[in-house]
N, C-alpha and C positions, 0 to 999 in steps of 0.2 A: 435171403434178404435181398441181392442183388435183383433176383427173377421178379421178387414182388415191386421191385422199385421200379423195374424195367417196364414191367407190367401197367404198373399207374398213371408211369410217364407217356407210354404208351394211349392209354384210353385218356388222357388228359388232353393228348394232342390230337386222339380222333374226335373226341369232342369239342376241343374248342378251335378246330379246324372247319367243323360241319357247323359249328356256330356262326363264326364269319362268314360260309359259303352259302346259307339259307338262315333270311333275317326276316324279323316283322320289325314292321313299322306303325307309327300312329302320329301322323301329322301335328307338326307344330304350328298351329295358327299362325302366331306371330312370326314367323318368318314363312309364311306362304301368302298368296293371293291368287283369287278367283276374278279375273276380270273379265270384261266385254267392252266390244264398241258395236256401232249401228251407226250407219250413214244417216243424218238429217237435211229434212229437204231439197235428198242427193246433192248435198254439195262440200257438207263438214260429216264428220263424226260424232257422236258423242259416247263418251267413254263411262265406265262405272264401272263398281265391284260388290259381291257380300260380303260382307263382314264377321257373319257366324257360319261357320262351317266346323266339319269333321271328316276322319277318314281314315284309313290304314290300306296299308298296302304288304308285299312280302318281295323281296330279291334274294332270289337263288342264282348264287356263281354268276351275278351279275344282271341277270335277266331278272327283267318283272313277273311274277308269278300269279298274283292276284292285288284289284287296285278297287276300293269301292269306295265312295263318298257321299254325305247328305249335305244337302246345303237349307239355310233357313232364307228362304228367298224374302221374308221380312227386312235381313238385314240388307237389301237392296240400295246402294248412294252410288249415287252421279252429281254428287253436290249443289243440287236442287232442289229443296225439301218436295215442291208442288211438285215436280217432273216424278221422286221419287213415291209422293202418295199415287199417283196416277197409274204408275209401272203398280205398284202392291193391288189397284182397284179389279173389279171383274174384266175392267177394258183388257189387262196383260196379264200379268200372275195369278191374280182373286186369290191373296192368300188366304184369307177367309177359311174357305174351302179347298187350298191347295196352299199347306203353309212349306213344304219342301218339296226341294228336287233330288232326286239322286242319280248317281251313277256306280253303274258296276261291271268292270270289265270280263267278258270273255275271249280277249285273244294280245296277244304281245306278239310282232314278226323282228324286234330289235329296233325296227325306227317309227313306228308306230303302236297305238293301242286302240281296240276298237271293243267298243261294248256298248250296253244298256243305256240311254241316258230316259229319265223318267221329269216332264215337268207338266203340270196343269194336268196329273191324270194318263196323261200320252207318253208312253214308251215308243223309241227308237233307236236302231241301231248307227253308232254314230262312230267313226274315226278321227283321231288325234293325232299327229305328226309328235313324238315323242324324244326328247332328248336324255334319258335315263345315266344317272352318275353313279358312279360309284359307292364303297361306304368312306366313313370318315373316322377317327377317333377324336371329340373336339376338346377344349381345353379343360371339361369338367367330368369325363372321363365320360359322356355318352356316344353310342357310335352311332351317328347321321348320316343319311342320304337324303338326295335331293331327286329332282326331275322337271322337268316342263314340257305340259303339252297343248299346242296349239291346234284351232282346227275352227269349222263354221258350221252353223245348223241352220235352216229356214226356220224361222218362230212362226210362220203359220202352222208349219207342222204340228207343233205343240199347242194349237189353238190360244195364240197370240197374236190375235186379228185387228185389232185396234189401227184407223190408219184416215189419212183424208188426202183427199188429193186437191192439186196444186194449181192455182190457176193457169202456170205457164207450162201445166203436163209435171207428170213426175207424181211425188205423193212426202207424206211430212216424214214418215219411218220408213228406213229397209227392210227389206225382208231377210234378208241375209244377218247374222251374226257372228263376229268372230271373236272365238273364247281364247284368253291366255291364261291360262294357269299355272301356278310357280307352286310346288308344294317340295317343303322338306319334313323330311322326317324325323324321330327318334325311336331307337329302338324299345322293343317293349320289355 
């Protein structure tokens, strides 16, 4: 009786040790956000986020193992109804014909993530400056992790050309973008 017991406690603890040390995740909306800014006629910013999104990700022993997400570029706000039809039109997104974006990582170095990013049809590979946490056990017994990763793409790349230029020089949109993404997780 003793060997079996030993035995149980034993595979209980190699399992729910490899548990905690290799975890899936799947993003909790509501406490993440996908945002952006872009300089307007290079002088301010103007900021935004979507609203519908998804994703999963995996940490083993702390490290990111795998991170993929889709975004419904529909839910596009920068709290401008006209600004945001205009960003949805063929001028920038044409969700029409291109209703998500996605991304899917192939590489973690610890402070960064670099992978896939897919918009308008156009793939690129794109890196994130990445601050990845821990897990958590939270008050309702799920165990959570978090991360943020920051980082910038040219939206011409992605054939997001829409633009006019400026009488005093310069043009109304940047070309540059810089993404901040806050995603937490729960485990599955």
């Amino acid at each position: 009786m003793k060997v079996t017991t030993f035995i149980t406690a034993l595979i209980t603890l190699v399992f729910g040790f490899s548990s905690i040390q290799a975890q899936s995740f799947k993003v909790d909306p509501s406490h993440s956000e996908i945002g952006f800014k872009v300089k307007h006629l290079m002088i301010s910013n103007v900021k935004g986020n979507f609203s519908k999104f998804d994703g999963s990700y995996e940490l083993e022993k702390g490290k990111l193992t795998k991170l993929e997400g889709t975004v419904e570029v529909s839910s596009i706000d920068t709290d401008i109804e006209k600004r945001d039809n205009h960003l949805r039109s063929e001028d920038f997104f044409f969700v029409e014909k291109y209703p998500k974006m996605t991304f899917k990582m192939t590489k973690f170095n610890g402070d960064s993530v670099t992978g896939e990013l897919t918009i308008r049809g156009v793939t690129k590979t794109v890196t994130f400056d990445a601050d990845v946490s821990g897990m958590i056990k939270d008050p309702w017994g799920n165990i959570r992790s978090a991360m943020t990763l920051t980082g910038k793409i040219n939206r011409m790349d992605y054939g997001l050309k829409w633009n006019k230029a400026l009488e005093a020089g310069g043009v109304v949109v940047g070309e540059s973008v810089k993404l901040e993404i806050e995603l937490e997780g729960i485990a599955k």
